[in-house]
Gaussian input, Z-matrix of N, CA and C with variables (Angstrom, degrees):
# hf/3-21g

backbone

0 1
 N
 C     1     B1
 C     2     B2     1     A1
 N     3     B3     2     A2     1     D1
 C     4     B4     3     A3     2     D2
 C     5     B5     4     A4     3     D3
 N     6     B6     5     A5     4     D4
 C     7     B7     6     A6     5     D5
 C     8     B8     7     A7     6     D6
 N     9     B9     8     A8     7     D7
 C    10    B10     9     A9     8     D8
 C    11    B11    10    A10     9     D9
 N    12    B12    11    A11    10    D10
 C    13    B13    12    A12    11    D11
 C    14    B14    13    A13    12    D12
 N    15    B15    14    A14    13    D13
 C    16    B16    15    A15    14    D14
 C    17    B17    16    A16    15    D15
 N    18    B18    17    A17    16    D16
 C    19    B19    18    A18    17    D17
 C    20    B20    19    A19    18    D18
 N    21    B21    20    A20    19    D19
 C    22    B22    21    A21    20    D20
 C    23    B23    22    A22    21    D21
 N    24    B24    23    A23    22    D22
 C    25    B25    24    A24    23    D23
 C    26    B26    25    A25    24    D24
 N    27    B27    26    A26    25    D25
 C    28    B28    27    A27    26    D26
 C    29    B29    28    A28    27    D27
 N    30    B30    29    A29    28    D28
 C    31    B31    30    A30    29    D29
 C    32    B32    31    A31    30    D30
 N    33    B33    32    A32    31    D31
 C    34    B34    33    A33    32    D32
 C    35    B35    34    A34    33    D33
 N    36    B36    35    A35    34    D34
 C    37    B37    36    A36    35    D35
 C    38    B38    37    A37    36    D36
 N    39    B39    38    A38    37    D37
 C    40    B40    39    A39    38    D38
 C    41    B41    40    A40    39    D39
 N    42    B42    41    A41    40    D40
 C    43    B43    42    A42    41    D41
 C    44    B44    43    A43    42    D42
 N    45    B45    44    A44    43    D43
 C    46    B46    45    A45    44    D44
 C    47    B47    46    A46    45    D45
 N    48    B48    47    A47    46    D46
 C    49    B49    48    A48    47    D47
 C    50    B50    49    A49    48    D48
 N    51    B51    50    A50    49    D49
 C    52    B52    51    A51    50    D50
 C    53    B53    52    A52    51    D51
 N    54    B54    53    A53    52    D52
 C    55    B55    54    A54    53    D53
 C    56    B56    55    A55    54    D54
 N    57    B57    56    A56    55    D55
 C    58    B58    57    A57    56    D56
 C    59    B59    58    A58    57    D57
 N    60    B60    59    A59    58    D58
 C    61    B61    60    A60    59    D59
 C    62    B62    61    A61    60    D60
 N    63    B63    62    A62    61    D61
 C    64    B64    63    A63    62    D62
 C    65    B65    64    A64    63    D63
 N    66    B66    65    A65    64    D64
 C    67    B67    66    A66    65    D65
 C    68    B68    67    A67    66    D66
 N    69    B69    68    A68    67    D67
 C    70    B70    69    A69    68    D68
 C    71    B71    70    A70    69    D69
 N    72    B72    71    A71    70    D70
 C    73    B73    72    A72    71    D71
 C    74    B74    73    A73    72    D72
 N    75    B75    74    A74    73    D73
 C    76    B76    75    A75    74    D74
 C    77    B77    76    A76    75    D75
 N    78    B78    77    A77    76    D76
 C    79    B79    78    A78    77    D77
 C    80    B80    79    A79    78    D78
 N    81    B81    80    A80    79    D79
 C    82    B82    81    A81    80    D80
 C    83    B83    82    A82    81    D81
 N    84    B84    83    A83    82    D82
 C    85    B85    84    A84    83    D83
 C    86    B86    85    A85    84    D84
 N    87    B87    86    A86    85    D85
 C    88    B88    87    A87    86    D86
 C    89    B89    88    A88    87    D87
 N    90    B90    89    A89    88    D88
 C    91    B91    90    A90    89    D89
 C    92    B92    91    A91    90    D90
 N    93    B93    92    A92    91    D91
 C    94    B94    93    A93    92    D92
 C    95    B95    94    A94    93    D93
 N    96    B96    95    A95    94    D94
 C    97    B97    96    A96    95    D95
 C    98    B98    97    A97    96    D96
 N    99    B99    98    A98    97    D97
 C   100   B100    99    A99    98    D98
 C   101   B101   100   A100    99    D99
 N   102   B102   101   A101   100   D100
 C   103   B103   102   A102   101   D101
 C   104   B104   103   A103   102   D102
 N   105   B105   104   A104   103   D103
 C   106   B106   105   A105   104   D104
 C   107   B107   106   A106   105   D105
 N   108   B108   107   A107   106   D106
 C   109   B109   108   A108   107   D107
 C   110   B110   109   A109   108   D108
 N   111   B111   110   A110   109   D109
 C   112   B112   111   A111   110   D110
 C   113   B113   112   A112   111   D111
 N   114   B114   113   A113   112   D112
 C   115   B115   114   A114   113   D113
 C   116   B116   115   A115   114   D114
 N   117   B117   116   A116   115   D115
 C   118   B118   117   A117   116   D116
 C   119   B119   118   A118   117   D117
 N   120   B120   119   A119   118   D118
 C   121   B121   120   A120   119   D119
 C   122   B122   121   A121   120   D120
 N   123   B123   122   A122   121   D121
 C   124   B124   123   A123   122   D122
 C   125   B125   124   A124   123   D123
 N   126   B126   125   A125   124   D124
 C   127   B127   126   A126   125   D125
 C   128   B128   127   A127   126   D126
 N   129   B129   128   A128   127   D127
 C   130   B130   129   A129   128   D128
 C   131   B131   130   A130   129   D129
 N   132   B132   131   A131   130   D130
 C   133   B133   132   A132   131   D131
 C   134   B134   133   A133   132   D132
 N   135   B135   134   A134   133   D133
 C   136   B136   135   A135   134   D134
 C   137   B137   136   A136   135   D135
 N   138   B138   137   A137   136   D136
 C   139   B139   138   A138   137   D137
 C   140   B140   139   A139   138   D138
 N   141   B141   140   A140   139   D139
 C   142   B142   141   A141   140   D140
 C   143   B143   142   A142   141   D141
 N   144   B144   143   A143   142   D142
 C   145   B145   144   A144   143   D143
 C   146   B146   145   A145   144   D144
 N   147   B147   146   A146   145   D145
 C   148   B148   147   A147   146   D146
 C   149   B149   148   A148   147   D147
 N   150   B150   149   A149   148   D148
 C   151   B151   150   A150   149   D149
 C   152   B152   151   A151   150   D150
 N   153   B153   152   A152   151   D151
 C   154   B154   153   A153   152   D152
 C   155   B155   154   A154   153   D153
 N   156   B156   155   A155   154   D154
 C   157   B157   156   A156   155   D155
 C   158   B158   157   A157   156   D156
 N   159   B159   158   A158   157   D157
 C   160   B160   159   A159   158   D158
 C   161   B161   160   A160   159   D159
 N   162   B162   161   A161   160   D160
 C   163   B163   162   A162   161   D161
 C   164   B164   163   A163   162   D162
 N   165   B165   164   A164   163   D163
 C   166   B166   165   A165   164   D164
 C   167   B167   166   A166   165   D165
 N   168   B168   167   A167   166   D166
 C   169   B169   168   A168   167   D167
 C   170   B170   169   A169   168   D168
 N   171   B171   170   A170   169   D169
 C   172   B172   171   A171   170   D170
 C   173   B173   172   A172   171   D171
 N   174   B174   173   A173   172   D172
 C   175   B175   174   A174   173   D173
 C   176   B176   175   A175   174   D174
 N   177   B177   176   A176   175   D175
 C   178   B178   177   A177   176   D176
 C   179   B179   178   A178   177   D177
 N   180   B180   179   A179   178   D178
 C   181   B181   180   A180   179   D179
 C   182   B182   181   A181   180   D180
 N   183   B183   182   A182   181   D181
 C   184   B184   183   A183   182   D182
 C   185   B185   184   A184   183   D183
 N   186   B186   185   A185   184   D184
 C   187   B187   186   A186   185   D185
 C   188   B188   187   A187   186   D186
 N   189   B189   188   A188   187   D187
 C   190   B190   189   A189   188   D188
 C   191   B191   190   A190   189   D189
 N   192   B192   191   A191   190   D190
 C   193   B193   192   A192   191   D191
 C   194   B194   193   A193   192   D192
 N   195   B195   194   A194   193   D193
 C   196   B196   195   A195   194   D194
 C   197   B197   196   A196   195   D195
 N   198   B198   197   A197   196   D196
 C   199   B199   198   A198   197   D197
 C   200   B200   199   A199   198   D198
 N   201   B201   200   A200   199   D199
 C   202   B202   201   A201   200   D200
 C   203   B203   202   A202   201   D201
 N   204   B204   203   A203   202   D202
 C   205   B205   204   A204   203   D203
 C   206   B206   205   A205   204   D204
 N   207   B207   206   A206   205   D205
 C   208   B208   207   A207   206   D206
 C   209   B209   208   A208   207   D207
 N   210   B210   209   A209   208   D208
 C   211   B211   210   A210   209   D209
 C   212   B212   211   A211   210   D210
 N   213   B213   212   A212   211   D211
 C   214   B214   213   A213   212   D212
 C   215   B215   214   A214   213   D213
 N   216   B216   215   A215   214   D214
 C   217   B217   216   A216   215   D215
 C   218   B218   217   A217   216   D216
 N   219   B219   218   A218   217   D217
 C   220   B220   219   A219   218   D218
 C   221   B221   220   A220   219   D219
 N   222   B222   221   A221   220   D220
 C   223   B223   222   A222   221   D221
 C   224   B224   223   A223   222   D222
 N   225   B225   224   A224   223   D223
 C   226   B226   225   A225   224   D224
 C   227   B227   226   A226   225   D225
 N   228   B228   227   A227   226   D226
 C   229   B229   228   A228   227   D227
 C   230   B230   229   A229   228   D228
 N   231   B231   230   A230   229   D229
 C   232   B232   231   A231   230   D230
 C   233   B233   232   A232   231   D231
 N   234   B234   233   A233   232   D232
 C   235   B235   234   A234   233   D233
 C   236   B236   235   A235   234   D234
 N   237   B237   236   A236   235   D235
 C   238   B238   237   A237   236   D236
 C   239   B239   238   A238   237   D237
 N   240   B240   239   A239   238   D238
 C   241   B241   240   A240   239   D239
 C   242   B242   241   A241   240   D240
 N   243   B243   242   A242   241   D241
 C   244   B244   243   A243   242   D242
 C   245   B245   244   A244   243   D243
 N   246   B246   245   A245   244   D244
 C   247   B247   246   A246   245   D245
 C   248   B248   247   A247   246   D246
 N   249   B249   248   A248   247   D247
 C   250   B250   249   A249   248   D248
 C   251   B251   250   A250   249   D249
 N   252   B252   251   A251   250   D250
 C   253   B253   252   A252   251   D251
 C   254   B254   253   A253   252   D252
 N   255   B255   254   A254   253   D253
 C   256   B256   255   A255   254   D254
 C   257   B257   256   A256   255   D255
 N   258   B258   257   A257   256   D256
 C   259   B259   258   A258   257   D257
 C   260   B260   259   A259   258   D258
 N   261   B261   260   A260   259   D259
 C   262   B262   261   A261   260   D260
 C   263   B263   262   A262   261   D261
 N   264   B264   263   A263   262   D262
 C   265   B265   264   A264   263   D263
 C   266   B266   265   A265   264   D264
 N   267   B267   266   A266   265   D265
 C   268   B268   267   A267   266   D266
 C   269   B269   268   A268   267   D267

   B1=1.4453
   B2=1.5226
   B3=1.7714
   B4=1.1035
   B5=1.5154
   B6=1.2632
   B7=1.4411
   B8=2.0039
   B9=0.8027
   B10=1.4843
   B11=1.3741
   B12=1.8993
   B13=1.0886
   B14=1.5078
   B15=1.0602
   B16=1.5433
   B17=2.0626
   B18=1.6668
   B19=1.2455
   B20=1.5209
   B21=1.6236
   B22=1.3390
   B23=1.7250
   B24=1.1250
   B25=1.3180
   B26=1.2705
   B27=1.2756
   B28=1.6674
   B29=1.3025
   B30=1.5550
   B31=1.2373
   B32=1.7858
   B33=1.3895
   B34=1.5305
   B35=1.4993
   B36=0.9109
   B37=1.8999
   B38=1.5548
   B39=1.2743
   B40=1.8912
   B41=1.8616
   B42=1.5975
   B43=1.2961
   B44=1.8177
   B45=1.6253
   B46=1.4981
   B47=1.3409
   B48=1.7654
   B49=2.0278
   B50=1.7218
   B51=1.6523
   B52=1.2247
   B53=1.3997
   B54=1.5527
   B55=1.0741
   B56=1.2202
   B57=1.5824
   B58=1.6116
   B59=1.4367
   B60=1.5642
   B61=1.0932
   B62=1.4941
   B63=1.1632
   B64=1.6914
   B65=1.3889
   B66=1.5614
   B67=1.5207
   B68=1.8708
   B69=1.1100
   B70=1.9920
   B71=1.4598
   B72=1.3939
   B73=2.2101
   B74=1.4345
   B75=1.1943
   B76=1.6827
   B77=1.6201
   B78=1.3683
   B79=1.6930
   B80=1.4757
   B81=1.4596
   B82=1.8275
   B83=1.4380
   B84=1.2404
   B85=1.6944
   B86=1.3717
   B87=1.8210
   B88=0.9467
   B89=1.1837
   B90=1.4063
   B91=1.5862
   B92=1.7602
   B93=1.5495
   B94=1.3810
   B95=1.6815
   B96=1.1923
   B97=1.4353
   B98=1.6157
   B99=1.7036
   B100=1.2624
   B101=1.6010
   B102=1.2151
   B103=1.7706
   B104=1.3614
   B105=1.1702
   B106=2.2058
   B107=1.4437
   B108=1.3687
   B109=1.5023
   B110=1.1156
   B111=1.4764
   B112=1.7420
   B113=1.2879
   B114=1.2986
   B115=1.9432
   B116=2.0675
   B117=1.0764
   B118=1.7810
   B119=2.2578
   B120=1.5741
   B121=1.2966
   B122=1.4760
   B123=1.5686
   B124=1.4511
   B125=1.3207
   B126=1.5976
   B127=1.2320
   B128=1.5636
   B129=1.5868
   B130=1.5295
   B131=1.5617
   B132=1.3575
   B133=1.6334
   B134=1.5848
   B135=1.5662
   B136=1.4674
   B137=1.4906
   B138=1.1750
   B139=1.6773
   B140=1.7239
   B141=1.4633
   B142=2.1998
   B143=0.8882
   B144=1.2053
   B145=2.0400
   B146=1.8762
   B147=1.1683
   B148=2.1136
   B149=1.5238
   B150=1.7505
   B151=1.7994
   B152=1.3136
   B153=1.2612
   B154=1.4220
   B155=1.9579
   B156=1.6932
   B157=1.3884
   B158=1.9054
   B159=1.3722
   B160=1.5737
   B161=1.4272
   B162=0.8311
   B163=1.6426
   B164=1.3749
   B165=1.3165
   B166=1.6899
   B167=1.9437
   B168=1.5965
   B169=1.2888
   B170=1.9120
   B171=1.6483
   B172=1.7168
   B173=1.4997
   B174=1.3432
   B175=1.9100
   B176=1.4602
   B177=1.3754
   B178=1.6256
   B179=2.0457
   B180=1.0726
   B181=1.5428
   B182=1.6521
   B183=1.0212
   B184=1.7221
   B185=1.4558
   B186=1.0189
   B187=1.6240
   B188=2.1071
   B189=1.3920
   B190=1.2911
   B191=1.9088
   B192=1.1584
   B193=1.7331
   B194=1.4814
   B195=1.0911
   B196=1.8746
   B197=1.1970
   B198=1.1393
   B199=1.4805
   B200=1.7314
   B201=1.3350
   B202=1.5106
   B203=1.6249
   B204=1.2213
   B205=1.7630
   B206=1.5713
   B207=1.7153
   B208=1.1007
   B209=1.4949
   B210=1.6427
   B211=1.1226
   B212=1.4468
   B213=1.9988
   B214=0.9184
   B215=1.5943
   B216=0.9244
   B217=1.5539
   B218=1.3791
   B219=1.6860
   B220=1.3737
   B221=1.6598
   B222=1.8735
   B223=1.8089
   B224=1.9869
   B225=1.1156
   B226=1.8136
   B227=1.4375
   B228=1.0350
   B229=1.3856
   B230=1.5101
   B231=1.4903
   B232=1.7644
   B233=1.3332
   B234=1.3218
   B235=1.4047
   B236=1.5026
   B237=1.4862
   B238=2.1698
   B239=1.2562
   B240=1.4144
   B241=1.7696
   B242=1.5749
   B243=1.1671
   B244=2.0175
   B245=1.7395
   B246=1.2095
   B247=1.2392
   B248=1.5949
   B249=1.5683
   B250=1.8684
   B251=1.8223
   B252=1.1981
   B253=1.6675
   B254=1.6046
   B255=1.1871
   B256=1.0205
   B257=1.7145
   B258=1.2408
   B259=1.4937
   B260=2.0016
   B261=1.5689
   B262=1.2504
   B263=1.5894
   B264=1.1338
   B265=1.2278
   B266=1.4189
   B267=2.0248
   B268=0.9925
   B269=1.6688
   A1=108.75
   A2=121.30
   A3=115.89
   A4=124.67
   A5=131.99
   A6=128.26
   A7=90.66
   A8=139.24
   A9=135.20
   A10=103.44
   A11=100.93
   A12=114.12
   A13=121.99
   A14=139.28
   A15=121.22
   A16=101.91
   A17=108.81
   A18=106.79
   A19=103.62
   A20=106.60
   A21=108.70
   A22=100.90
   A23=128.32
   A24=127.46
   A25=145.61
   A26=120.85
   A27=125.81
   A28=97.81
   A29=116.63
   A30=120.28
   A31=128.01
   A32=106.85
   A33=84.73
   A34=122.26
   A35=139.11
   A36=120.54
   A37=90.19
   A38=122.21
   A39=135.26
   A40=79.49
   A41=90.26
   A42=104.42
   A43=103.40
   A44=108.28
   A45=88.55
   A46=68.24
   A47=92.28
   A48=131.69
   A49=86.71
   A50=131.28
   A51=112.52
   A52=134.68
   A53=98.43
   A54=104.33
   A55=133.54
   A56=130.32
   A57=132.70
   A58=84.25
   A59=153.14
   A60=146.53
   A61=118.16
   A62=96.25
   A63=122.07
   A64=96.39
   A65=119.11
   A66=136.54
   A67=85.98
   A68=123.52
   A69=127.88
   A70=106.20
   A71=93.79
   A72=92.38
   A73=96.85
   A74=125.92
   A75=119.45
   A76=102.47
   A77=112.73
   A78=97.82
   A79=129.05
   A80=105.61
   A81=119.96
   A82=100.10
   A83=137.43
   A84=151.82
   A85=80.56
   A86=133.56
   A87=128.01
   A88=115.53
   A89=116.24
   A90=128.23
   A91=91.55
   A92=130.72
   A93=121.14
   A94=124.48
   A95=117.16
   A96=129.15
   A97=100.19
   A98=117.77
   A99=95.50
   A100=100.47
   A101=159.86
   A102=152.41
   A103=104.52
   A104=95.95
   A105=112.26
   A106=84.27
   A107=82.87
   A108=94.08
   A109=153.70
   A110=99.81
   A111=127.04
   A112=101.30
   A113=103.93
   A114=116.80
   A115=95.07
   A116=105.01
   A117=139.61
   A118=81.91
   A119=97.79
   A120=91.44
   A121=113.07
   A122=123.41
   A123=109.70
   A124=120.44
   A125=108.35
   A126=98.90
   A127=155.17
   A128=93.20
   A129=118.39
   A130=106.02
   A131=103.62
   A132=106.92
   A133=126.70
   A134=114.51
   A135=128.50
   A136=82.54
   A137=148.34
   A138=137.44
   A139=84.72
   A140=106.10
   A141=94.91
   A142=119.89
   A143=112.52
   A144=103.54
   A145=107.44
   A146=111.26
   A147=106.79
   A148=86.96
   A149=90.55
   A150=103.68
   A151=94.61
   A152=108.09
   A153=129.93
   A154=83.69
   A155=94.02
   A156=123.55
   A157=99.42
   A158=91.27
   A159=109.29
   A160=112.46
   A161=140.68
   A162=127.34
   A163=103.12
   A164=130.93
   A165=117.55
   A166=76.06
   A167=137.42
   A168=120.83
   A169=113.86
   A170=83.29
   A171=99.10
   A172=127.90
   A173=75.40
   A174=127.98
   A175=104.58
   A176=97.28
   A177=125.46
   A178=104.74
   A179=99.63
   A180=111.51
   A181=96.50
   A182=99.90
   A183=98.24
   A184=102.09
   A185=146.64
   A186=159.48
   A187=82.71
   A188=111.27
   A189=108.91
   A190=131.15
   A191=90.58
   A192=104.65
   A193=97.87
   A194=122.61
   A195=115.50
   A196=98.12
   A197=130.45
   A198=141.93
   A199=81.33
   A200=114.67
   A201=146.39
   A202=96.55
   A203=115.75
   A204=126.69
   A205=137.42
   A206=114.15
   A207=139.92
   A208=135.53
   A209=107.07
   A210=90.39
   A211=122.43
   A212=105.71
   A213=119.94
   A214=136.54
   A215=113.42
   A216=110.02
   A217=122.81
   A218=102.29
   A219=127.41
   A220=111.78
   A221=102.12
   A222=108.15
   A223=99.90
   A224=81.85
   A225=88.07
   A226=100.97
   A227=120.65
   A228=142.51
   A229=142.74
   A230=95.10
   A231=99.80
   A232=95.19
   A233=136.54
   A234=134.60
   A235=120.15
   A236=118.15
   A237=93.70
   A238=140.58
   A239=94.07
   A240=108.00
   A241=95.13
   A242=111.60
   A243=121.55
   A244=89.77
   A245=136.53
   A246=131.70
   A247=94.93
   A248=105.93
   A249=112.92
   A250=99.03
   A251=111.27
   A252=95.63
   A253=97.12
   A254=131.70
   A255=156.05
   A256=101.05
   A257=108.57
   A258=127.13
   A259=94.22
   A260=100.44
   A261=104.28
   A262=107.67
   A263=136.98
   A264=147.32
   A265=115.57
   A266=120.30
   A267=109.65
   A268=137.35
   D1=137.70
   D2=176.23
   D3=-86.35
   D4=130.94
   D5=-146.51
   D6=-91.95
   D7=154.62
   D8=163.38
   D9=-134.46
   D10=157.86
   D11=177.65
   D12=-105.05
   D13=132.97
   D14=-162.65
   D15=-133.07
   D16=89.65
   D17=177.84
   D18=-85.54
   D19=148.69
   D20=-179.80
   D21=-120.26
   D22=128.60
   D23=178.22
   D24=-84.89
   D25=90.58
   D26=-142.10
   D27=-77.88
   D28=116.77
   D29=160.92
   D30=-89.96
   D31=160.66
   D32=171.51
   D33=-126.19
   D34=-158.31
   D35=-152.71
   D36=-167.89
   D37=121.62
   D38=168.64
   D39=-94.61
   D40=140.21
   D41=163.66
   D42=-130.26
   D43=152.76
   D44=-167.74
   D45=-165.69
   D46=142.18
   D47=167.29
   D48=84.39
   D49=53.39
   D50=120.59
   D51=-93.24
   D52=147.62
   D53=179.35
   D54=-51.32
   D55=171.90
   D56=-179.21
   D57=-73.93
   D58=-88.36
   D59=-145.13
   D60=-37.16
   D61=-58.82
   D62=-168.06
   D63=-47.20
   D64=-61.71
   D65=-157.31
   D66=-65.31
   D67=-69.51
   D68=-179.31
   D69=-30.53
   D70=-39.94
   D71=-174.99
   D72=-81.33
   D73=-47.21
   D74=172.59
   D75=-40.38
   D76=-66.45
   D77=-170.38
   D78=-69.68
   D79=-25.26
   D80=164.56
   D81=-49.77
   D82=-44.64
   D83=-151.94
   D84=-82.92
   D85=-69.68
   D86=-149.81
   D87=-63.09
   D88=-49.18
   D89=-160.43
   D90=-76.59
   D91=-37.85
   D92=163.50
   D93=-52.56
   D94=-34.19
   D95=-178.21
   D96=-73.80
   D97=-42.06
   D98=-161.66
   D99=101.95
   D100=33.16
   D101=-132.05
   D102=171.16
   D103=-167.84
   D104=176.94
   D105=-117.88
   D106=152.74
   D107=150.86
   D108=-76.90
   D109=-3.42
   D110=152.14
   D111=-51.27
   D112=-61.96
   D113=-167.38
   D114=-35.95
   D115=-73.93
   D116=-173.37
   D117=-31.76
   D118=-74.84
   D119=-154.81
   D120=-73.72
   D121=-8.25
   D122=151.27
   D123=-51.91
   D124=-74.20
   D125=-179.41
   D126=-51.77
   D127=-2.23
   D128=162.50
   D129=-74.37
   D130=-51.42
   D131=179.68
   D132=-53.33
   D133=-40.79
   D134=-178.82
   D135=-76.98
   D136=-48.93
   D137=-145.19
   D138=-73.49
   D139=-62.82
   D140=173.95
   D141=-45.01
   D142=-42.20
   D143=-163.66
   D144=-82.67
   D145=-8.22
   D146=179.54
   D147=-48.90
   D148=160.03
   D149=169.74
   D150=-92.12
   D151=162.06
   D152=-175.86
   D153=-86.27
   D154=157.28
   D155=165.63
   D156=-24.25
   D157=-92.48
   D158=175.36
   D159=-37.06
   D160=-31.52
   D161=178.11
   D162=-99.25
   D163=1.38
   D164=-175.82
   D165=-100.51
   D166=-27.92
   D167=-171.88
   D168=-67.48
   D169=-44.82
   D170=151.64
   D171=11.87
   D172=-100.18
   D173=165.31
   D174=-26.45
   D175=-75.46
   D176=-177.95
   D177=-41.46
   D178=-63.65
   D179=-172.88
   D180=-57.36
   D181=-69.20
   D182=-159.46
   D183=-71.89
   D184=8.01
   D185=164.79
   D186=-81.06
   D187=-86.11
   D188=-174.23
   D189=-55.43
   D190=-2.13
   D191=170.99
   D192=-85.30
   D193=-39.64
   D194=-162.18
   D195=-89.81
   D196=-17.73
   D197=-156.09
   D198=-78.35
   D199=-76.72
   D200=-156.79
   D201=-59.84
   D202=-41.43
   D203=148.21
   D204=-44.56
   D205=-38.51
   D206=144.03
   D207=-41.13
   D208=-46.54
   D209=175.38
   D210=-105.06
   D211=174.29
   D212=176.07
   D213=-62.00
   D214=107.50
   D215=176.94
   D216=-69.78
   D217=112.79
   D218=174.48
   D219=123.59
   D220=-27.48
   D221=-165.82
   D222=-81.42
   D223=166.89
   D224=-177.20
   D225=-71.74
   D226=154.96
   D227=141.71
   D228=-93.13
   D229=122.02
   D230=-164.86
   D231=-92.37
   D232=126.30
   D233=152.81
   D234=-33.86
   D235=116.72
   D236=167.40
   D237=-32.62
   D238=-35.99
   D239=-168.11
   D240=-57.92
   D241=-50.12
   D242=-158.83
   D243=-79.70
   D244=0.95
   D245=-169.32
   D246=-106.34
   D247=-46.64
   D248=179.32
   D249=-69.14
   D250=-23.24
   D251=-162.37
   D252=-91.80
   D253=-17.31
   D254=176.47
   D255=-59.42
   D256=-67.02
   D257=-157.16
   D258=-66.69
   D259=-53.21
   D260=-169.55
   D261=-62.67
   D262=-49.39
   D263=-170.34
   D264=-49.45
   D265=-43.95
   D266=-178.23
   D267=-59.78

C-alpha cells in the first residue's frame, strides 16, 4: 500500500473595522463555549466558506465530464471503487 502525505497550509487572515458589539458577542460566545475568540471567529468563518449543495453537485459533474473525457475508447473499464478495494486488500 502507498503511504501519502497530505500537508494542509494554514493561512492567516487580519480582519479590520469590527465593531465594539460584534467583537463583545465574539467574547460572550467565547467565555460560553469555554475557547478564544479566535476559536468562535474561525468557526464562523469555515461555517461561510462550505460550498453550497449546488456547487459540491458542480464539482461532482465536471469531475465526471473529464472522467468520461479520459477514457479510452473501446478498452474495458475498471470502476474506482474495485481499483480502491483492490489496492486496500493487497
Amino acid at each position: 500500500m502507498i503511504a501519502s502525505c497530505y500537508h494542509r497550509r494554514m493561512a492567516q487572515l487580519l480582519i479590520r473595522q469590527i465593531d465594539d458589539a460584534t467583537i463583545r458577542r465574539l467574547e460572550t460566545l467565547a467565555r460560553e463555549r469555554k475557547t478564544s475568540v479566535e476559536a468562535v471567529a474561525r468557526a464562523a468563518i469555515h461555517r461561510a466558506a462550505q460550498l453550497t449543495v449546488a456547487e459540491k453537485l458542480e464539482i461532482v459533474r465536471e469531475m465526471q465530464e473529464w472522467s468520461r473525457g479520459a477514457r479510452i475508447p473501446g478498452a474495458p473499464q475498471t470502476p474506482g471503487v474495485d481499483l480502491i478495494r483492490e489496492g486496500r486488500d493487497e
